[in-house]
N, C-alpha and C positions, 0 to 999 in steps of 0.2 A: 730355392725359395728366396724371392728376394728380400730385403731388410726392411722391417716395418718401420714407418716414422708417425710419430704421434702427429696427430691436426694441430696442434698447438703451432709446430715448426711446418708441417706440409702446407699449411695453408697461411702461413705469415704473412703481413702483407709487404710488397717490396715493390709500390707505388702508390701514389698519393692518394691516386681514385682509390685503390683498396683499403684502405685504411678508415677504417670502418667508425663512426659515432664521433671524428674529430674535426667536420668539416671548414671550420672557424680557422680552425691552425695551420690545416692545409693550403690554404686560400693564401692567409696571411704571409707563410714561405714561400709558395711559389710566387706572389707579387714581389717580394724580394729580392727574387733570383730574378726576374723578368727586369726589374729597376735598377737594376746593380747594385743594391743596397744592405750589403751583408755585414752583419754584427759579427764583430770576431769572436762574442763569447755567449753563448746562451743556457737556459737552467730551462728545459722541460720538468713539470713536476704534479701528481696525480696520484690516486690511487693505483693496485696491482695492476697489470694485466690489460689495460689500456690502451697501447701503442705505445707509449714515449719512447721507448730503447730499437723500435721500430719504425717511427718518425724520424728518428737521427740519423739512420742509416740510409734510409729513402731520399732526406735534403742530402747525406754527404755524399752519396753516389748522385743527385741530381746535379748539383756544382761542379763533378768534376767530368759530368759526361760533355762527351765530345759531341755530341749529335739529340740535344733534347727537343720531345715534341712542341708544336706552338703553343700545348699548356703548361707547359715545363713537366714533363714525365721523362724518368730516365730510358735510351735506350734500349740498352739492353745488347748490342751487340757491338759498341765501341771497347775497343781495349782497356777501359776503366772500368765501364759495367763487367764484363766479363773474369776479369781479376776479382772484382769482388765478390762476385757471384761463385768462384772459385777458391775464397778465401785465399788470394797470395796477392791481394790488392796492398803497395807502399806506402799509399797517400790514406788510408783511411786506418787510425787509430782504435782501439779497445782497451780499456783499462779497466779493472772492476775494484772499484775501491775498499769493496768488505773486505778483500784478502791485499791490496796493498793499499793500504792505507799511513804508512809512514810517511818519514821525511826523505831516507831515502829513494823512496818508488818517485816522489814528485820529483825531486833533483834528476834522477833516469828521466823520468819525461820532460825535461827542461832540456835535456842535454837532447834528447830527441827535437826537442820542436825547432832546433836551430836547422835541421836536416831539410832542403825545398824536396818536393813532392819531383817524382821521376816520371809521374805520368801522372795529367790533370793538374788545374790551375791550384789547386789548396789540399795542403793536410790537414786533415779532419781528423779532432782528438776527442772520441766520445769516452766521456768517462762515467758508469753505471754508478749505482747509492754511494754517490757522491756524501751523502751527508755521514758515511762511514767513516768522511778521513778524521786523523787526531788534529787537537786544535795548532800544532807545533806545523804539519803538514798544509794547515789551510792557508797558515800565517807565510810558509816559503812559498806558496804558490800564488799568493797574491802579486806579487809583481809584476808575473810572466804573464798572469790571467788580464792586466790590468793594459798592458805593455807590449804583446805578443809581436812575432815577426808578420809582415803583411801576409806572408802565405798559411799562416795557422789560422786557425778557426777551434773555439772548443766548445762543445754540448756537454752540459752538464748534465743529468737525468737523477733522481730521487725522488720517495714516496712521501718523503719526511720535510719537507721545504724548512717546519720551524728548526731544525737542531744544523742549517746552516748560517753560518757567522753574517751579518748584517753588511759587513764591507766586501762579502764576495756577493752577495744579492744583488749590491749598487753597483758593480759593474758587469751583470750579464742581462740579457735581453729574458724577463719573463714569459714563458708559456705554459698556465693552469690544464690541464688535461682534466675533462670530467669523465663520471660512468659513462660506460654507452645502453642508451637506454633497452629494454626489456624488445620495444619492434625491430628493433637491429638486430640485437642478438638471434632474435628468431628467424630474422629474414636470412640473413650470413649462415646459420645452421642448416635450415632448409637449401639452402643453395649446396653445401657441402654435403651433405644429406642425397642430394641427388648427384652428386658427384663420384660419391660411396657407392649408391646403389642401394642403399640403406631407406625403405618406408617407415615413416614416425609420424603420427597425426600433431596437430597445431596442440592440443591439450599437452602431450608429452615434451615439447619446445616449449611450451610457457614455462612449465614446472624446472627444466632445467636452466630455463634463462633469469626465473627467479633466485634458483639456488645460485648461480654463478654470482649473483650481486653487483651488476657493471662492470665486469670482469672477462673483455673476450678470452682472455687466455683459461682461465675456470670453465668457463661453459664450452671449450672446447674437449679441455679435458673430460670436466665431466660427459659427454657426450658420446666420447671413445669409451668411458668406465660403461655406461650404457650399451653401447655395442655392444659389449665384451658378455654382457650380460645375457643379453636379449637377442642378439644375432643382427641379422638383417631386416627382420619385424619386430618393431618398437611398439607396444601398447602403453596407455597410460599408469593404467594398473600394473606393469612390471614396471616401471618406474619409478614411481613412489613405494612402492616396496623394496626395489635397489635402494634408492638415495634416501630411503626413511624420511619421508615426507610423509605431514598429516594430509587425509583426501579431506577434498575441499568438503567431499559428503557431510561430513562429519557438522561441518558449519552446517549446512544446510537444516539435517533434524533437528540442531539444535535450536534453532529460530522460532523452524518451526515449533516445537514444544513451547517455546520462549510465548507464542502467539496463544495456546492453545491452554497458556497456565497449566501445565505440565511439568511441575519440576521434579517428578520424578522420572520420568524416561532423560529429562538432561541430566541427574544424577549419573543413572546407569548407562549413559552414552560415556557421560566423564571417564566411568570405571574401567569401560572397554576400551577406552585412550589409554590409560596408566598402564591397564594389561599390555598391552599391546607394545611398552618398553619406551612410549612417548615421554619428553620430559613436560611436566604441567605447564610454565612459565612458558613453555613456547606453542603450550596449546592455548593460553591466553592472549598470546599475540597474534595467535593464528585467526583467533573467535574476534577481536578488535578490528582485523583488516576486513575480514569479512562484514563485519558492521559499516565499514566506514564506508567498501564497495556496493553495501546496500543503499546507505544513501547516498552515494555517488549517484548511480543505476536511479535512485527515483527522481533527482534534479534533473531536469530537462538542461541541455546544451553544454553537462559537462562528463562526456566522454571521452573527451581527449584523456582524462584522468582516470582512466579505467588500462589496467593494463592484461585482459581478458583476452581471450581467443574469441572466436565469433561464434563458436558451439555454445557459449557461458552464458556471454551478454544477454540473451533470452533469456534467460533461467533468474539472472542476478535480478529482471527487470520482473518478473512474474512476482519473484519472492517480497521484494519491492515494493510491489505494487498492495503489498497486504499490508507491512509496516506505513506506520504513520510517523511523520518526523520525527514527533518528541518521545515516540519509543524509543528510534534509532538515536535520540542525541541523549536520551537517559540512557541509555544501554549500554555508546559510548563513555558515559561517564563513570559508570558502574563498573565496566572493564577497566578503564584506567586507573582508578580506584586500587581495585585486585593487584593489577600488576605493578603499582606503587609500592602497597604494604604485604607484599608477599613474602620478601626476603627476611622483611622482620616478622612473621609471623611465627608463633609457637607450632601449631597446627598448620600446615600449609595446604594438606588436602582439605580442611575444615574451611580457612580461607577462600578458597578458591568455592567449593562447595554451596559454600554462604550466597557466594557474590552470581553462583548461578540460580538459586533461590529466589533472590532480588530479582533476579532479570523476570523468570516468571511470571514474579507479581509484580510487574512495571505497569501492567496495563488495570490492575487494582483488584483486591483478593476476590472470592467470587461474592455472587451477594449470599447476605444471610436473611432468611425469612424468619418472622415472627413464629414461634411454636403456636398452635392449636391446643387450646384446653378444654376440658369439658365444663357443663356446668358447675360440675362442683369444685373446679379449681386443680384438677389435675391433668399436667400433661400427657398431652395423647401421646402414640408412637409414633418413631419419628420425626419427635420434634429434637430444638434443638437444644445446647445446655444451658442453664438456670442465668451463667453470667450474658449469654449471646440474648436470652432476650429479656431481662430486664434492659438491655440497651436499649434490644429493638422498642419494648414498650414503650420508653424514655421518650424514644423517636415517631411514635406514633403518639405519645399525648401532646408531644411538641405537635398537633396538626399537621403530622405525617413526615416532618422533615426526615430527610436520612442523608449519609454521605454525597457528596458531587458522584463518587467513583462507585457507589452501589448500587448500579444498573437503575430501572424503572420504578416507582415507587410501588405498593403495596395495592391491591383493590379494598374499596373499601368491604369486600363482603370476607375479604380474608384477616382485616383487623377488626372484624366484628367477633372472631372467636375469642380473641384475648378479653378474659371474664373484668369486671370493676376491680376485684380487689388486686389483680395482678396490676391494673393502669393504675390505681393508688400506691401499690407498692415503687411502681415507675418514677410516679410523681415526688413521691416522699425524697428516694435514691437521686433525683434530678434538683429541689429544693437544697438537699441538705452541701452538694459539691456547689462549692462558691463560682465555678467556671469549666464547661464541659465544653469542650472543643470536639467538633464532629467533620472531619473533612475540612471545607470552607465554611461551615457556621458555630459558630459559639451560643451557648447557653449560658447564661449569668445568673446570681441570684437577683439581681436590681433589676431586671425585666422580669419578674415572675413576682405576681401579686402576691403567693404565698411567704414571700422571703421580708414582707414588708411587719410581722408577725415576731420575727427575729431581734433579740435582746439589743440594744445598745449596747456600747460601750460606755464606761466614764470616766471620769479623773484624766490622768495623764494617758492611760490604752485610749479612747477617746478621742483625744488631740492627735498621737500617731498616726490613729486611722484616719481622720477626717486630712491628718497633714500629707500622707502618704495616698498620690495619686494612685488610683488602682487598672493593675492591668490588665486593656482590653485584647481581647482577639484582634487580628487584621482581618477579619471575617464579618460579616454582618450579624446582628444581635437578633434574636430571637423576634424580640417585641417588633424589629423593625419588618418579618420578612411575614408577621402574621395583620399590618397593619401599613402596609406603602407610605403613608402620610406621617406616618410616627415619628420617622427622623427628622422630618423638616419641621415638626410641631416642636421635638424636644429642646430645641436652642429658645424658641421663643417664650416655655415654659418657664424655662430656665431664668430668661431675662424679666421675666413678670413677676419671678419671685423677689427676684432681686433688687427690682425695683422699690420694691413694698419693706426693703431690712435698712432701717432708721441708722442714721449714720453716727459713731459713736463719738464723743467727745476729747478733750485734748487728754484730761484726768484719767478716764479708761483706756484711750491708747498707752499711754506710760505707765500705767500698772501692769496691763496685757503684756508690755514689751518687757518690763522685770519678769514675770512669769515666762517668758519664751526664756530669756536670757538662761533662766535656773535650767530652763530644759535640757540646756545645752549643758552641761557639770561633766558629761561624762568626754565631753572634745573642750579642751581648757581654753585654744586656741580662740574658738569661735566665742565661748563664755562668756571672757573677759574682754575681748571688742564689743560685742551689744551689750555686754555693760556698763562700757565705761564710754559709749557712743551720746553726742547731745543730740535731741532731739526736738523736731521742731513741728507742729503738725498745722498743715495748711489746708483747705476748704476747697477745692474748684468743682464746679457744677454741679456732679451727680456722685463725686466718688472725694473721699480725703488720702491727701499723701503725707505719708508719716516720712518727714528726709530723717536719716540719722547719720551724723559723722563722725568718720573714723579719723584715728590719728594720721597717716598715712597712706600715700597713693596704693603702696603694695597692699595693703587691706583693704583699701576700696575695691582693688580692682579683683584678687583674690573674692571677694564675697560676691562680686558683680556677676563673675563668671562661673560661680560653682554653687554658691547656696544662694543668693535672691527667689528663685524660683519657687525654695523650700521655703522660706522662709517667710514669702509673702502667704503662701497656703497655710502657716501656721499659722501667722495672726490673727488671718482672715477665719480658721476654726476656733481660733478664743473669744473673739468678738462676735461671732456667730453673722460676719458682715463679710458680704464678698465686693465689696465697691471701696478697699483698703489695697492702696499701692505703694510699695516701698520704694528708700530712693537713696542710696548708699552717696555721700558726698566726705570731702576731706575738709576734717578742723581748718583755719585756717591756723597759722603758725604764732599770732600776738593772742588768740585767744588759748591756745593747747599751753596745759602747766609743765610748769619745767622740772620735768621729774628726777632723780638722784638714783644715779646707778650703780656709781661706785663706795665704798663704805666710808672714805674722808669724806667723799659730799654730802652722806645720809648725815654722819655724826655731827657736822659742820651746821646741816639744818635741822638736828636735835638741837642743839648750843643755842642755835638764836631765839628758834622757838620757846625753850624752856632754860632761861636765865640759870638757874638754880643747877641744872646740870653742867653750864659751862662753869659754874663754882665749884662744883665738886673735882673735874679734868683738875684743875687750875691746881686748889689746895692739895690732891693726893700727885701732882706733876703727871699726869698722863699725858703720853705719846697718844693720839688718834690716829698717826699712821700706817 
């Protein structure tokens, strides 16, 4: 029987062309070798499984071969190729740093590199995870590396580029090695594949080409674990049952149910994943690729970005074809979501659970219909409960409004069951909440004629509310969607009232403005500035401006930027005037008093002010300091 060899090493590559997913680098050495232009030190470096420690070997037997083709390929039958291919090759170096990585093993290879090669022009010193060595080791080998003899040459190779020292980077020639992508893999497999003798459809080659992760050396292995499994006929389904891989199926009903607002069959699809010894966390990244190949699949001209077999791409495009963008980019988001706060989650199955809920209702809950009542004000059967349609009512005395997202609105012969007292009940429920948000439309009480009926406030509640602007929906208002004209009527309403409120005098502004002042007692900050601010009030055209100055730039500008706003809405509710503008300016400095802040200054101007005091200091000898 002869001796198996794993694909990993039977199928190595041991020329340029073979060398699979690195075509940039290939190019780049063999113009090198063609130029006579060879670094004496270079650092391949990349993730596993790539090539690098099999690039090195390919340039060092290409430089030394006696006979290479016109695109620089090595022989193969000169007396260099053939030693090395025999393993008793002089001129070609191996060192593996994980296990010598001392100062001694470098000093050995120093003593080595002074040796010229006995056959071919260069000894070639490949040294593997380079970034293995100690820092004692990298520091003696800097010299050799920097300085070497004309006939050495050394390849550095590591996974790790950052944990090598910054002055052995500057002196070797860099080469990034990337993945090789997911079409190589499978082309390179299939090839070997029929080499084998081994049938395996394109579905079973993608799944291992994604498990390998840019890794020829992984997806070889794995490939053989597969044989080992399956034989000579490779199904998909024995595949991902080997490698425990979620089927892509699984995506698919999930979607679907996602479309069909179904969240319970995505429940118990979830449960038969976790049965099944899946872990959650990677069935969530599983259900995100698959969203993102959905909308990949329905953007037109980006298929290159699809890394499918040709049996799929159908299916991706069909399913596709049902999703609407902003499902699939809410959907995405909702996944990322999940997979964010998972780790912190208490519940992780509940998490996760949640987040496929959400996705059901992405395309908005189902609708709910008005119940049916009889005359006498009892619901019939079948209808629905007490809270679902006092809404609906709400939504049908609004003139029918209901949700954006709650499908077609109502016929009128089916809101004609809903009896008077239940639409007065509606009405009353609608009146008495100050702001009902429905979808995109808002209900207010200040668009409803009934709300106009509603107590004032007074005294100081009064001036809050009238001071404190109220918040609107970003939605349109009721009044406006039962009357087209009504928004562009209310500014001008507005402005005709306005016009007609008598502008108030200098005496009532400075009273108003003491009254604001006190309002403020409970921010001391703000108090004592508008109260101790002068004020000056001046007339121009249709509106008066009340300046008031502060002591200080920093209090102007402080008030300028955080309360004027408030502050002008306050006055403007005391005076019951809205044509009143404030106008923060700074004392200047010969008008502002010169106030005593420390206690010699205060006592100093008690004494002068009040004679009688500086006689008593005097007579009892007091210290004022």
């Amino acid at each position: 029987m002869a001796q198996y060899i794993v694909s990993a090493r039977k199928y190595r590559p041991d020329s340029f062309e073979t060398l699979i997913g690195q075509d940039n680098i290939a190019r780049t050495l063999k113009n090198s070798i063609i130029r006579g232009q060879l670094a004496h030190a270079y650092l391949f470096c990349g993730p596993r499984g790539v090539g690098k420690t099999s690039a090195a070997r390919i340039f060092a037997k290409t430089i030394n071969c006696a006979h290479p083709s016109a695109d620089m390929e090595p022989c193969g039958e000169c007396e260099s190729c053939v030693s090395f291919r025999e393993g008793r090759s002089y001129c070609i170096h191996e060192l593996d740093a994980a296990s010598n990585n001392g100062v001694e093993d470098i000093k050995a290879l120093m003593e080595q590199v002074q040796i010229p090669p006995q056959v071919g022009k260069y000894s070639v010193f490949i040294i593997d995870e380079v970034h293995m060595l100690t820092q004692s080791a990298f520091n003696a080998f800097l010299k050799t590396l920097e300085e070497p003899p004309a006939h050495a040459i050394f390849i550095l190779a590591t996974t790790e580029k950052h944990k090598i020292i910054p002055t052995i980077l500057s002196r070797c020639q860099t080469y990034d090695f990337n993945r090789i992508s997911v079409p190589d893999i499978v082309r390179n497999l299939r090839d070997i594949a029929g080499k084998e003798g081994v049938n395996v459809d394109d579905e079973s080659l993608h799944v291992i080409a994604h498990k390998a992760d840019g890794a020829m050396r992984d997806a070889l292995t794995i490939f053989d674990q597969t044989v080992a499994f399956c034989g000579t006929d490779i199904h998909y389904e024995d595949v991902i049952r080997n490698l425990n891989v979620l089927d892509y199926e699984y995506s698919f009903r999930l979607v679907d149910a996602f479309l069909a607002k179904d969240y319970g069959t995505a429940l118990l699809i979830f449960d038969e994943i976790l049965a099944k010894g899946f872990n959650a966390l990677h069935f969530v990244s599983a259900l995100g690729s698959h969203l993102r190949d959905l909308l990949v699949s329905r953007t037109g001209g980006l298929d290159s970005l699809l890394d499918l077999p040709a049996s799929l791409r159908e299916r991706y495009r069909e399913q596709a074809g049902r999703c609407s963008v902003k499902f699939l980019y809410d959907a995405l988001g909702v996944v990322a979501q999940c997979e964010a706060g998972y780790r912190g989650a208490t519940s992780q199955r509940l998490h996760i659970e949640f987040a496929l809920m959400r996705l059901a209702f992405l395309g908005g809950v189902p609708e709910v219909v008005a119940p049916a009542v009889s005359a006498s004000g009892e619901t019939l059967a079948g209808a629905a409960d007490p809270a679902t349609s006092v809404l609906a009512g709400s939504a049908a005395t609004g003139s029918g409004l209901r949700p954006s997202n709650a499908g077609p609105a109502l016929p009128s012969s089916a809101s004609s069951h809903v009896s008077a007292s239940t639409a007065g009940e509606a009405t009353k429920s609608t009146v008495e909440a100050p702001d009902i948000s429905c979808g995109s439309v808002s209900v207010e009480s200040a668009d409803i004629p009934a709300a106009k009926s509603m107590p004032q406030a007074s005294g100081v509640s009064r001036l809050t509310a009238a001071a404190s602007p109220r918040k609107r929906s970003s939605g349109l208002s009721l009044s406006s969607l039962l009357n087209d004209e009504e928004p562009d009527k209310a500014p001008a309403a507005e402005e005709s009232v306005a016009a007609q409120q008598p502008l108030p005098d200098a005496e009532t502004l400075k009273a108003k403005w003491a009254e604001l002042a006190a309002a403020y007692t409970a921010q001391p900050r703000l108090a004592n500035a508008l109260a101790g601010a002068k004020l000056e009030v001046r007339e121009e055209e249709d509106r008066v401006v009340l300046a008031f100055a502060l002591v200080n730039e920093a209090q102007r500008s402080w008030i300028a930027e955080k309360k004027l706003r408030e502050l002008e809405d306050r006055i403007q509710a005391l005076t019951n005037c809205r044509k009143i503008r404030l106008e923060p300016e700074v004392l200047p400095e010969e008008h502002q008093e010169d106030k005593k802040y420390m206690p010699v200054e205060k006592a100093q101007d008690l004494m002068q002010k009040n004679p009688e005091v500086g006689a008593l200091i005097k007579d009892l000898s007091l210290d004022i300091r």
